[in-house]
Each structure stands twice: as C-alpha cells, then as structure tokens.
N, C-alpha and C positions, 0 to 999 in steps of 0.2 A: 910403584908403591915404595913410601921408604921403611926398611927395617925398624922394628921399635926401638933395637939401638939408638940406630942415626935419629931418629925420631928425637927420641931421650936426651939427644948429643945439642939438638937444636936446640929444642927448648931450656936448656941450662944454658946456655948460651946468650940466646935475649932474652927471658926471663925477666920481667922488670922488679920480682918478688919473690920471696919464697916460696911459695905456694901456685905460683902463674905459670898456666897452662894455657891459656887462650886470649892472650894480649894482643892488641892488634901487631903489636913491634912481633909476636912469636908466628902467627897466622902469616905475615907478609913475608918470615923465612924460610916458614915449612912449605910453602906454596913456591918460594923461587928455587926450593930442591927440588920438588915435584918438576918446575917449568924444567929446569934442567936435563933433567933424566930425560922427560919426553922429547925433548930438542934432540938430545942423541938419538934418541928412539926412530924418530921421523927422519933424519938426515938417511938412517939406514934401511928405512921404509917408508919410499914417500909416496907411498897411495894408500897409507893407512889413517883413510879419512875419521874414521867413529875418534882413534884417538886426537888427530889434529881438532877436533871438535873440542876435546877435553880439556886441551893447548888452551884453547881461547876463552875458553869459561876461566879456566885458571888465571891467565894472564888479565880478563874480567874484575874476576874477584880481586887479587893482588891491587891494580890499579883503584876500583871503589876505596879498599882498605886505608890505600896511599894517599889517597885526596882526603876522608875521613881526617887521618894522623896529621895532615899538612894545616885541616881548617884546625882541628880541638888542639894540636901541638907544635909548633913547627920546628922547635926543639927536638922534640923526639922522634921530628918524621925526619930532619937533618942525620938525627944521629943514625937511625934505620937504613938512613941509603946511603951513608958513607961505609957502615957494615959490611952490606950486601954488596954493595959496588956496584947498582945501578946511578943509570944517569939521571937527573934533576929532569931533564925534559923529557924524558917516556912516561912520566907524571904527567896528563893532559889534568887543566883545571876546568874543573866544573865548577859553575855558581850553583850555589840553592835552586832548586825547582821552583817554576814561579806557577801558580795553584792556573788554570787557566778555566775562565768564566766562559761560558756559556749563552749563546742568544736563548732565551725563549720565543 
C-alpha cells in the first residue's frame, strides 16, 4: 500500500488539472507504484501466491488503462509512458470487441 504521502506525491505529479484525482495518466502511476513495491515483495517471497494474484490484476488493470489512453489519446498515452518509463510493447493492442451473433 502507498502512504497517502506518496500517494499525494503521485498525483501532483500527473495530474492533468487542478483538481484531478483519477485521470487515467494518474491511475496508470499509482498502479506502476503499487506494481513496484509488490515486485520487491515477491522477489523476497516467492510463494506468496494471494499477492502474486494481486500482481496481475494490477498489471490487468494498468494495461486495459493503457490501451484506453493509446485508442482516445495517443498524445497523452506517449506522454504517460515516457513518464513512467515503460516500454511501448508491454502495451499489447486490443481491437474493439466484435459483439458476436449467435445461431438460433
């Protein structure tokens, strides 16, 4: 968990506003601090599966976000991962969901 400090520290940080608290640019930071802390976590415990669980929803979520910022911005999803310092391809692209029909 991060201190509400660090927390504080993030979000002024990417913040796209005055007032922005849960942008996707601030969501995709506070989530690669979270990834981080558990990566040390699990390097020193690695059969603490419940958290490695945790790991991958995060890393889930973070990626959904990234593809999100990549289709509506790609501006802003550029600027986010030169920030954070991930790489361009740990972004896998997803198309639109195609609705799929049904035989009756």
């Amino acid at each position: 968990m991060l201190k509400p400090e660090e927390k504080t520290s993030i979000i002024a940080k990417f913040k796209q506003h005055e007032t922005d608290s849960g942008s996707a640019e601030v969501q995709v930071a506070l989530l690669s601090e979270e990834i981080k802390r558990l990566l040390s976590h699990l390097k020193d415990h690695p059969k603490d599966f419940h958290s490695k669980r945790g790991l991958l929803k995060m890393v889930t979520k973070r990626r959904s976000l990234l593809v999100y910022l990549e289709i509506e911005n790609p501006r802003r999803y550029n600027s986010i991962i030169k920030k954070i310092g991930l790489k361009k391809s740990a972004v896998q692209k997803k198309g639109p969901k195609k609705a799929i029909k049904r035989k009756k």
